[in-house]
C-alpha positions as CSV (number, residue, x, y, z in Angstrom):
1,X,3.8,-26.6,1.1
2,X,6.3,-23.5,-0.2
3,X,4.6,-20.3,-0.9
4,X,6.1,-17.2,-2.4
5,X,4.8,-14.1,-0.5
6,X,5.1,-10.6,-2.6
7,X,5.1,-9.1,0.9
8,X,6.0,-5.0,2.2
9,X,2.6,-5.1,3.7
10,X,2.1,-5.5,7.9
11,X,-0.4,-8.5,6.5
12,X,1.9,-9.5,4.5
13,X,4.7,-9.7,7.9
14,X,1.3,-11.3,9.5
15,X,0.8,-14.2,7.0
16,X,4.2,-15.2,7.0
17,X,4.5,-15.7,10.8
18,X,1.0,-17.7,10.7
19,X,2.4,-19.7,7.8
20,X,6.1,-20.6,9.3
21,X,4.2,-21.4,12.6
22,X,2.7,-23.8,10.6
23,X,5.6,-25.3,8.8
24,X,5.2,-23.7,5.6
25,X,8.0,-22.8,3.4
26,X,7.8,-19.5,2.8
27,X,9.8,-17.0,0.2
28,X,8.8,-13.4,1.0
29,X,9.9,-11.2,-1.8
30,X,9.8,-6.8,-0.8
31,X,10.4,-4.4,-3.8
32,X,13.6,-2.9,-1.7
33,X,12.8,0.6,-2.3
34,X,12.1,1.2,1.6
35,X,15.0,1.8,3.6
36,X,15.1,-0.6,7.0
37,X,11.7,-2.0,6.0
38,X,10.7,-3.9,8.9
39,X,11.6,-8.2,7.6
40,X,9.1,-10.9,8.0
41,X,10.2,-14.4,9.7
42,X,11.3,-17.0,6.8
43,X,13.2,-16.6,3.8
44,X,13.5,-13.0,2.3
45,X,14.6,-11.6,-0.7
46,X,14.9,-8.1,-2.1
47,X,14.5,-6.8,-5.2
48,X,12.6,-7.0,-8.7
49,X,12.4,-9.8,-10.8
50,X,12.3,-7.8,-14.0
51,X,9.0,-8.1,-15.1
52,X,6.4,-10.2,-15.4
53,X,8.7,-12.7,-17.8
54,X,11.4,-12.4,-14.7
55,X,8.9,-13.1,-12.2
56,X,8.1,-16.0,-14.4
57,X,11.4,-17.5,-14.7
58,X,12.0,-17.7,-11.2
59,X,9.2,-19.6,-10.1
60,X,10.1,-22.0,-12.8
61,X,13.6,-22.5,-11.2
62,X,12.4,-22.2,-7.9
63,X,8.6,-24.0,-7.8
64,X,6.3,-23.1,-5.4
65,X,3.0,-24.4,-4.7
66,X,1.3,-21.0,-4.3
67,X,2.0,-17.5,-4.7
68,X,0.2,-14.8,-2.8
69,X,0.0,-11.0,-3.9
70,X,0.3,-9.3,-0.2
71,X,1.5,-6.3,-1.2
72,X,-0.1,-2.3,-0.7
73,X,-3.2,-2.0,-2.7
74,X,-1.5,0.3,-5.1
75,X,1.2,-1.5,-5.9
76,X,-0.9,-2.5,-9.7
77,X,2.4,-3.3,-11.6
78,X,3.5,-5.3,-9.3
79,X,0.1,-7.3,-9.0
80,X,-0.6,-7.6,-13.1
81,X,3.2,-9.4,-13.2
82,X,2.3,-11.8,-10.6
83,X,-1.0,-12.6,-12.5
84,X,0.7,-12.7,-15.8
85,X,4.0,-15.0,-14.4
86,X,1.4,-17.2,-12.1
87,X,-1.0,-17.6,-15.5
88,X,2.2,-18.5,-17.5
89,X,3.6,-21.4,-15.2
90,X,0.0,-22.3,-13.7
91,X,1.1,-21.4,-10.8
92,X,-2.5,-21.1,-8.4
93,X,-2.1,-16.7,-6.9
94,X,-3.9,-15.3,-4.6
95,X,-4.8,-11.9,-3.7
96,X,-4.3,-10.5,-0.3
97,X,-5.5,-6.9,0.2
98,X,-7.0,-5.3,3.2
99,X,-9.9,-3.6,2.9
100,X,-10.4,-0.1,1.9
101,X,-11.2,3.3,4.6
102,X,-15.2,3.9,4.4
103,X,-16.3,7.8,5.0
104,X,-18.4,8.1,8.4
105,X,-20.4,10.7,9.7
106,X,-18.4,14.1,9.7
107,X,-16.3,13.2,7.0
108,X,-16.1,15.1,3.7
109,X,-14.5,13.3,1.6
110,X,-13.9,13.6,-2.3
111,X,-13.1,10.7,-4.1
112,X,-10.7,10.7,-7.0
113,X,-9.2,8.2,-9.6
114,X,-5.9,9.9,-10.0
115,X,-3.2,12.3,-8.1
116,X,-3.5,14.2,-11.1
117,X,-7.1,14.7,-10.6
118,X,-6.8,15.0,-6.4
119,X,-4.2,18.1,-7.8
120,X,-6.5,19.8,-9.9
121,X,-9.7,19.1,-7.3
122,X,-7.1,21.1,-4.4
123,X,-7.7,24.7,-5.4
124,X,-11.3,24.5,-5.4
125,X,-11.0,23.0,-1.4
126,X,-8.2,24.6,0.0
127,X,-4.6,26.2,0.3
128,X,-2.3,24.5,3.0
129,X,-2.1,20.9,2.1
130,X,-1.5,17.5,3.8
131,X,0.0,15.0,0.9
132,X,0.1,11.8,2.7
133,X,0.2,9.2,-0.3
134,X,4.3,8.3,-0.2
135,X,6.6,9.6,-2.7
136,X,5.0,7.8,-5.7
137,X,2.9,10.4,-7.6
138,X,3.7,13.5,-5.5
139,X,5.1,15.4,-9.2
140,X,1.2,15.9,-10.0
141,X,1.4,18.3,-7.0
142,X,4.7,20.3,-7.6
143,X,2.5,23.0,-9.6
144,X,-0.7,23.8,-7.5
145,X,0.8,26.6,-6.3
146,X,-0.5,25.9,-3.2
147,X,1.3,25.3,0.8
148,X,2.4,21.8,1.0
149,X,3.5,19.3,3.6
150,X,4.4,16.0,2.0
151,X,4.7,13.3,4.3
152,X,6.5,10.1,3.2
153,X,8.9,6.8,4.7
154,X,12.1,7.5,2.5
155,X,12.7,11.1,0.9
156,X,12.1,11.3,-2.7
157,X,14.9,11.5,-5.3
158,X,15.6,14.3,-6.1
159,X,14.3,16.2,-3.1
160,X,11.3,18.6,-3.8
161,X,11.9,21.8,-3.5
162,X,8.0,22.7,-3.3
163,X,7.1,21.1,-0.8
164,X,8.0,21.0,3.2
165,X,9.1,17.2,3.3
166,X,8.2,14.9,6.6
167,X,9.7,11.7,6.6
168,X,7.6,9.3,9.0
169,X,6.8,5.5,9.6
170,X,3.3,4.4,10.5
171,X,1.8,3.5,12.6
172,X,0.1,6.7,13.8
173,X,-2.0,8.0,16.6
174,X,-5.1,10.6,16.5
175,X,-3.3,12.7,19.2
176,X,0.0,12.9,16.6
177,X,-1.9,13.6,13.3
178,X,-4.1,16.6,15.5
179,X,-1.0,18.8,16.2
180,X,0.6,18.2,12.6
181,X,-2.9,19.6,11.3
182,X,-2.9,22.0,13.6
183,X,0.6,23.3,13.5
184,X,1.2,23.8,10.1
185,X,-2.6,25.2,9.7
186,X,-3.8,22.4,7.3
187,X,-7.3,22.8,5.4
188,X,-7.1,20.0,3.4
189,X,-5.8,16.5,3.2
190,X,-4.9,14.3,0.5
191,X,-4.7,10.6,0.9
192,X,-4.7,7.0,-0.9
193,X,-7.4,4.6,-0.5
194,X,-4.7,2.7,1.8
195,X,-6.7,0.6,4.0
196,X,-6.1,-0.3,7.3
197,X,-5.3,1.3,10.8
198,X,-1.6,2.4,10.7
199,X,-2.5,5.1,8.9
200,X,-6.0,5.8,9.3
201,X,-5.6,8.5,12.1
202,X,-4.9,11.4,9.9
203,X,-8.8,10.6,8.7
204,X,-10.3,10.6,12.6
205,X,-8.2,14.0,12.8
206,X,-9.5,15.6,9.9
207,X,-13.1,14.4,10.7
208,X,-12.7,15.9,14.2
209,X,-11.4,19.4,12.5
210,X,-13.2,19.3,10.0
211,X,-11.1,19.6,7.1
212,X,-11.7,17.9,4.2
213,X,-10.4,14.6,2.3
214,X,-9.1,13.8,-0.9
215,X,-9.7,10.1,-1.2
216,X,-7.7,8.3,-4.3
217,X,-9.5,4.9,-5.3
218,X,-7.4,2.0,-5.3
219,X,-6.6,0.7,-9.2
220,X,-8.9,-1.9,-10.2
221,X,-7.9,-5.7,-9.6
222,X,-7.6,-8.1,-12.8
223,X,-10.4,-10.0,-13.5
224,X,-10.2,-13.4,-12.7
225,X,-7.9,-13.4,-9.6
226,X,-9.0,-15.2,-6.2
227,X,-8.9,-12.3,-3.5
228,X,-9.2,-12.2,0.1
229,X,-9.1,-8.9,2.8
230,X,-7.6,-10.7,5.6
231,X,-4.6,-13.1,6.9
232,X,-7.0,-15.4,8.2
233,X,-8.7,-16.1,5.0
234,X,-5.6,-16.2,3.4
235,X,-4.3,-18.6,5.2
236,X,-7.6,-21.1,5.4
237,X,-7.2,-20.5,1.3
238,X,-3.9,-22.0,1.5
239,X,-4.4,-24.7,4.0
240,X,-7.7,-25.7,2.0
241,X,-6.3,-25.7,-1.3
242,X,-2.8,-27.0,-0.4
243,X,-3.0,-29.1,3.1
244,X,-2.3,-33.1,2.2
């Protein structure tokens, strides 16, 4: 069995050990816009393929048996090209995404489809923000007027000017996310729907201060598309559907 992985996930690093382990061939393919992104075991390559056409061609000249779509929840382009290519070579895809953050009790949380609409919604909850959603969609923030701290992997290009940048790699603990809020006198927090506990402190610290969330849904999933929420099943998918 050869699978290509579109990986830049931690499941994503997961599946591919489990599936080399195994004997597997595996191709994991990472975007390459994060700078010394931490490589799973097998084959890697970097880079787009140029669309869902691009993404297409290649797994005509290199044929697979499988490709799974491990990569962040909001990564929607990306997942509508592997649809579209797997669809156009009948190529089986799966979908690997983790599940998404539930509110518990203390949370106050406000869920939002958009960064556009978390911006507008900030005024109305606060005026020292956390922006903790990466450097993609940070522009709908550069006119609230309000304190920022932007917290992202790589530094965005150009460098905003609004905003006091913190460049950080998950994962992260309650203790560290406490004294951030703390320090720079946070009241509210903006996040993606991420999933997952790499980054999930920031939401136990906020709970315990009571400050309140900005949640942005994940983009919907095409229809049609097998999905999973975990290595495990992923890998059972594979083995069940590809194992001779």
């Amino acid at each position: 069995m050869k699978v290509l992985l579109l990986g830049g996930t931690g499941e994503a690093r997961e599946l591919a050990d489990v599936l080399v382990a195994s004997g597997c061939g595996v191709v994991s393919s990472l975007a390459g816009r994060t700078t010394d992104a931490r490589l799973p075991v097998g084959e890697v390559r970097s880079g787009g393929f140029g669309g869902a056409a691009g993404l297409a061609r290649w797994l005509q000249t290199n044929p697979v048996d499988a490709v799974v779509d491990a990569t962040h929840p909001f990564a929607a382009t990306m997942t509508s090209h592997a649809v579209t290519a797997a669809r156009q070579v009948g190529v089986p895809l799966l979908v690997l995404r983790r599940p998404g953050w539930s509110a518990e009790p203390g949370d106050t949380w406000h869920w939002v489809d958009s960064p556009a609409e978390a911006a507008g919604l900030l005024p109305s909850l606060g005026s020292r923000v956390f922006l903790t959603i990466g450097r993609q969609g940070l522009d709908a923030f550069a006119t609230t007027g309000l304190w920022t701290v932007a917290r992202c992997v790589d530094a965005p290009e150009p460098r905003p000017s609004w905003c006091t940048l913190v460049l950080a790699r998950g994962p992260y603990d309650v203790d560290g996310e406490l004294s951030l809020l703390r320090e720079h006198r946070i009241d509210v927090v903006v996040s993606k729907d991420s999933g997952g506990p790499a980054t999930s402190a920031k939401l136990e610290a906020a709970r315990r201060l009571r400050i309140p969330v900005v949640v942005i849904r994940r983009p919907p999933l095409p229809s049609g598309v097998a999905v999973v929420d975990s290595v495990a099943q992923a890998a059972k998918w594979l083995a069940d559907n590809f194992t001779r």
